[in-house]
C-alpha positions in Angstrom: 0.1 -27.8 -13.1 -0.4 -30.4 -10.8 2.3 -30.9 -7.3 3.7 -34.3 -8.0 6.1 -33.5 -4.6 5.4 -32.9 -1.1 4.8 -29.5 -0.2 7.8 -27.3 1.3 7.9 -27.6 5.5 5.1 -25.6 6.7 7.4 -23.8 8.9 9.9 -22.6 6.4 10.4 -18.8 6.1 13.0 -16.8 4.0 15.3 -15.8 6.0 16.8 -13.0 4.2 17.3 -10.5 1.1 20.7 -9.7 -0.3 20.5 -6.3 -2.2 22.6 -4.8 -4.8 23.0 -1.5 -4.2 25.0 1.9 -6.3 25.8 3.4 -2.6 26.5 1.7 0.4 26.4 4.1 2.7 23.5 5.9 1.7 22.0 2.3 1.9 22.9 1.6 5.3 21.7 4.7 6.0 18.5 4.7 5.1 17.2 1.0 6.3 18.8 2.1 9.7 17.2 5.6 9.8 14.1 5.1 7.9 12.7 1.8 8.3 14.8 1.4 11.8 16.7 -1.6 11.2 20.5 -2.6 13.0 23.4 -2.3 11.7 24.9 -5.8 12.9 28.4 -6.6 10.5 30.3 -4.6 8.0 32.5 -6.0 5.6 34.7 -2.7 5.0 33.1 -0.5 2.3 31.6 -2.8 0.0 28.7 -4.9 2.1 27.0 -4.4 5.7 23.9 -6.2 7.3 21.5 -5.3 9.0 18.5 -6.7 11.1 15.5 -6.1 13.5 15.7 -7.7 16.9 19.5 -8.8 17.0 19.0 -11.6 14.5 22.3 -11.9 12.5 20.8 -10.0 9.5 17.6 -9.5 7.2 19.1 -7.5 4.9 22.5 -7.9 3.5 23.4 -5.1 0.9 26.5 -5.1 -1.2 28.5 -3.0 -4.2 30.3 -5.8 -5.6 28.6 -5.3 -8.3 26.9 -2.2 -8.5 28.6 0.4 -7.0 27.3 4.0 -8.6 25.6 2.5 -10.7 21.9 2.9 -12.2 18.7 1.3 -10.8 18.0 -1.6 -13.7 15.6 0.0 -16.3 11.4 -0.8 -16.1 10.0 -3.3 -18.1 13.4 -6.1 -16.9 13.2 -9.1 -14.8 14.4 -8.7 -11.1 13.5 -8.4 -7.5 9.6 -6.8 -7.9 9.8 -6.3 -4.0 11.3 -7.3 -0.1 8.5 -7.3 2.3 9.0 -6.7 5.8 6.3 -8.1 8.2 5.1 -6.6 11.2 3.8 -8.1 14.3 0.9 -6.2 14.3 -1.2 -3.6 12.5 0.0 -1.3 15.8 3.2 -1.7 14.2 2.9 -1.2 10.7 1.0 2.2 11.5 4.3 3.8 13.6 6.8 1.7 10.6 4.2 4.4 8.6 4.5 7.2 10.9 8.6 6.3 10.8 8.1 6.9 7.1 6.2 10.2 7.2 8.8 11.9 9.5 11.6 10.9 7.1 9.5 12.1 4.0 9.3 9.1 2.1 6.4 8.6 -0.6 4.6 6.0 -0.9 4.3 4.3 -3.7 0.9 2.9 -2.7 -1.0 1.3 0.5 -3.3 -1.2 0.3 -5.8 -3.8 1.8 -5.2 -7.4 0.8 -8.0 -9.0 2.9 -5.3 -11.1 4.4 -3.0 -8.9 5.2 -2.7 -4.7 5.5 0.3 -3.1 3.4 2.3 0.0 2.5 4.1 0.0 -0.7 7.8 2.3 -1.3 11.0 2.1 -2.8 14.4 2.6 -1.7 17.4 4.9 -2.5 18.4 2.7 -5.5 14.4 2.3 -6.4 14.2 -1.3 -4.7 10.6 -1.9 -4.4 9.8 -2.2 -0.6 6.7 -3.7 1.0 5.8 -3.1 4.3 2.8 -5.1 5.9 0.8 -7.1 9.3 -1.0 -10.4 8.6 -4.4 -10.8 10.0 -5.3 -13.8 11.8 -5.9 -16.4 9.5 -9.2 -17.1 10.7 -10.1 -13.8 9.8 -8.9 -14.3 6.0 -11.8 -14.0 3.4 -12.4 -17.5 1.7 -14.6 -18.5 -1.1 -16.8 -21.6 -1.4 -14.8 -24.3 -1.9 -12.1 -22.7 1.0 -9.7 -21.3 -0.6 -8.0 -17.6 0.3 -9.5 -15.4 -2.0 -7.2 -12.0 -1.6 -8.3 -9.0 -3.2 -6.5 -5.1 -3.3 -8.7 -2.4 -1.7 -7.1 1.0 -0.8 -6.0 1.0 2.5 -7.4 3.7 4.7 -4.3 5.3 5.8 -6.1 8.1 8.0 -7.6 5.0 10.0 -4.4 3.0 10.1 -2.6 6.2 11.5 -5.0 6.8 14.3 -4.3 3.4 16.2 -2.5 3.8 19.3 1.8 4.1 19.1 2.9 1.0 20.8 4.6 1.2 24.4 
């Protein structure tokens, strides 16, 4: 299908993911103790959010909804994953480290040619992806220019063997 509109802003991000989740404070939790983020606003016992760097929030999570209940069943439509980007691949090797300590298994880690990442899922099986870009100029491209991104398996041994950031 052809664009017959301009493209989105260049610059425009998402901001943020809202989750549903069965228990909130199991939740908040585990995106403060395992992948580190802030706890920056509760709204009593049914929604918090939390964020990295003192940004209002990345990650909202709420029971309105959900509370105690099941994960929604394989095979439905829904959120496939949140990705969380790192600065740098310095980074994403202690977010991996982070992950290790707390006991969390991966649910795979791969090499994108663009980009490095680690693949998981949360307490109420919310697929989580956490990655590092590379520079764009270092992106593979084919022929006619365009990003061609593949999935290798990331080597985890090397990844862990970079430096801790100060």
């Amino acid at each position: 299908m052809e664009q017959t509109e301009r493209p989105i802003p260049a610059g425009t991000r998402i901001g943020h993911v809202h989750l549903k989740v069965s228990d909130l404070e199991r939740s908040i939790a585990w995106y403060r103790d395992v992948l580190g983020f802030e706890l920056t606003t509760r709204y009593g016992a049914q929604a918090a959010f939390l964020s990295a760097g003192g940004y209002h929030h990345h990650i909202g999570l709420n029971t309105w909804e959900s509370a105690d209940g099941p994960p929604p069943p394989p095979g439905t439509t829904g959120l496939f994953h949140l990705a969380v980007l790192y600065d740098t691949r310095e980074e994403l090797a202690q977010a991996v480290r982070r992950l290790m300590r707390h006991q969390v298994q991966l649910d795979g880690a791969s090499d994108h040619g663009v980009s490095e990442a680690i693949y998981l899922r949360d307490p109420d099986e919310n697929g989580i992806e956490l990655y590092w870009d590379r520079p764009r100029e270092e992106w593979p491209h084919d022929e006619q220019g365009q990003v061609t991104m593949y999935t290798h398996r990331l080597n985890l041994r090397e990844l862990l063997a970079l430096p801790e950031p100060v």
